[in-house]
N, C-alpha and C positions, 0 to 999 in steps of 0.2 A: 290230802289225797295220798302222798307221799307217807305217810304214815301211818296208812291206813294197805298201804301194800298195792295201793294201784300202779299204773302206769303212766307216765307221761309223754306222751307226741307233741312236741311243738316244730314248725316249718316257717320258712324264711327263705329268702330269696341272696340272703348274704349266711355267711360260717358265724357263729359267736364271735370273733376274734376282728370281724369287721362290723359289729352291728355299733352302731353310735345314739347317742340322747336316750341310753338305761342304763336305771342306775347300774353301779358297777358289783352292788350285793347280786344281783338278777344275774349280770355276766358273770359270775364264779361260778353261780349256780349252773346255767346252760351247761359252762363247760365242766363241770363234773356228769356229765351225761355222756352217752356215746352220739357222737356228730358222724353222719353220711350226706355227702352229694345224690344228688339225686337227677343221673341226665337221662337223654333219651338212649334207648338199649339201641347198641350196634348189634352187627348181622351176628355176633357169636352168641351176642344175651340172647338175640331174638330166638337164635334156633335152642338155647338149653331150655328157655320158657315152653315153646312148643314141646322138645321132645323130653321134658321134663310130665308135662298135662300131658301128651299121650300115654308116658308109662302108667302113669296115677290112673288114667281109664282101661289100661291094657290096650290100646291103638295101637296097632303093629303098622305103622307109616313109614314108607321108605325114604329117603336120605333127601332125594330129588324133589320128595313133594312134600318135605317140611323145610327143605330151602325156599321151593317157592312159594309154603306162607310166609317165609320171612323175611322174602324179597317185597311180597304183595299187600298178604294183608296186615301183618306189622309195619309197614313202611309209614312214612315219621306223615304223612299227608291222609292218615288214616286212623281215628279214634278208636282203637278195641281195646278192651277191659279184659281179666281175665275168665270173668264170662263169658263171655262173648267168644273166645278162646276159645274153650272148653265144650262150649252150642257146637262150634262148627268142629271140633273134631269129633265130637260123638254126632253129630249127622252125618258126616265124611265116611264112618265108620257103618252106620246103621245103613244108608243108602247103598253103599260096598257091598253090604251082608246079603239086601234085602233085592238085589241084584243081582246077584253073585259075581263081581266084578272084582277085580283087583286097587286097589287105591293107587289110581295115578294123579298126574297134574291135572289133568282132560278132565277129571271123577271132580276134583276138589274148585280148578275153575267154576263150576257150577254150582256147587254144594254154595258158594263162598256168594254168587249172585244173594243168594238169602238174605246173610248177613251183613254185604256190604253193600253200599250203592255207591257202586262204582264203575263209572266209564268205560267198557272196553272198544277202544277206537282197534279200528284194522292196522295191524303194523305190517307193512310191506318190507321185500327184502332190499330196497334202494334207502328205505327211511331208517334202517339200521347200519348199512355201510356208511349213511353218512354219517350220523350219530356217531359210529365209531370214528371213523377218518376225523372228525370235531375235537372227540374227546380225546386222542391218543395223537392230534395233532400230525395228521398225516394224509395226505394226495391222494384223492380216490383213484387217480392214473396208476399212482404206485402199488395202491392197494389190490389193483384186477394187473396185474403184470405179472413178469415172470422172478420179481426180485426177491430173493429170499436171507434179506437181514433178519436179524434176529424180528424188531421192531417191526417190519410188514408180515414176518409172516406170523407172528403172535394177533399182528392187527387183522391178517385176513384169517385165521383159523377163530379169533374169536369169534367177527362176523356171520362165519358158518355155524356156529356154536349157539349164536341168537336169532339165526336166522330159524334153526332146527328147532329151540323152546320155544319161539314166541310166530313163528307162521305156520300154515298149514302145507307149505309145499314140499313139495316130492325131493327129498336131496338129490335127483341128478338137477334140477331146476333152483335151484342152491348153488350146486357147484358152477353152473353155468352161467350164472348173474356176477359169480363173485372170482371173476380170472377161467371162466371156463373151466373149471374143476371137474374131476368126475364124485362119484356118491361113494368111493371109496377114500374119497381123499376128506369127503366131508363128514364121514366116518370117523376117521382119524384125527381131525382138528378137532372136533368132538370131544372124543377122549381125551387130547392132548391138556386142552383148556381145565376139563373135570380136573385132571390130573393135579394142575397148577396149582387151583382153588382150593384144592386138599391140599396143599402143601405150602402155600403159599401165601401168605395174610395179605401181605401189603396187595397181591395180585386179585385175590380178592374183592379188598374193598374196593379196585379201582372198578373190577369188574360190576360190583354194586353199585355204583353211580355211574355206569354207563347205561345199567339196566333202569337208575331209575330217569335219566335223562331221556329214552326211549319212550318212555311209561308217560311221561308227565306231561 
């Protein structure tokens, strides 16, 4: 095959370098090849795949809602191929048109019922303070208080942050669950969080496993 100009794919669960009981003509051979890992894509693979297959269909998708397929329907508890991919953004895209609607989250939650069967349980705004105060190891007392460390208030501005993606309530009703807040303030925790997650990896990924610990 080899000289015949084909190609060879072989996989394993170990590198060449650790495979054991072949011959060792076989492992010279392996490693004259090119060797890659091969893990599950984090949140940065996930979003170049998406916004990689939107430009290839011309999908004009905003930032927000190719995060949240790569918080959702890429997430590691969820089987999609790059078909599958590809279905739900050109349905994303066609239902948008065929609407005339804007591509939001709201738009792609739905579209995404199609191709995934996936649970959406109610997330309330108490089942995410706690989630948070769990994951970022801190006092839901401290978290509704007036204390502004660094640490509570990143904890309660996220809060507002997930409370705003993932419920349907009214941000003065947000603010008021989470330290009696006003909808200006959960405006701004808002932003502040986006802000971080743009610039921020490490704050990110924490941010993704808090989202998926919510989810799961």
């Amino acid at each position: 095959l080899q000289m015949s100009g084909k190609q060879l794919v072989l996989i394993s669960d170990k590198p060449p370098v650790e495979l054991k009981d072949i011959e060792e003509r076989l492992l010279t051979r392996f490693k004259w090849g090119l060797s890659a890992e091969i893990r599950i894509p984090d949140y940065e693979t996930k979003v170049k795949i998406i916004r990689a297959k939107a430009n290839q269909l011309n999908a004009d998708i905003p930032n927000e809602v190719i995060s949240y397929l790569a918080v959702t329907y890429l997430a590691e508890n969820i089987s999609a191929n790059i078909r599958e991919i590809e279905g739900a953004i050109l349905s994303l895209t066609a239902n948008a048109s065929f609407m005339n609607k804007r591509i939001t989250t709201t738009l792609a939650k739905e579209v995404l019922k199609v191709y995934v069967s996936m649970y959406q349980k109610e997330i309330t705004i108490e089942q995410i303070i706690a989630t948070v105060c769990e994951q970022m190891d801190i006092e839901k007392e401290r978290l509704s208080s007036s204390e502004r460390t660094r640490e509570v208030a990143i904890a309660r501005q996220l809060a507002m942050y997930l409370a705003k993606k993932h419920t349907k309530q009214p941000l003065t009703n947000i603010g008021a669950a989470i330290g009696g807040r006003n909808h200006a303030t959960v405006l701004h925790s808002c932003k502040t969080i986006s802000n971080l997650m743009e610039t921020e990896k490490m704050f990110r990924q924490q941010v993704e496993q808090i989202e998926k610990a919510l989810l799961s």
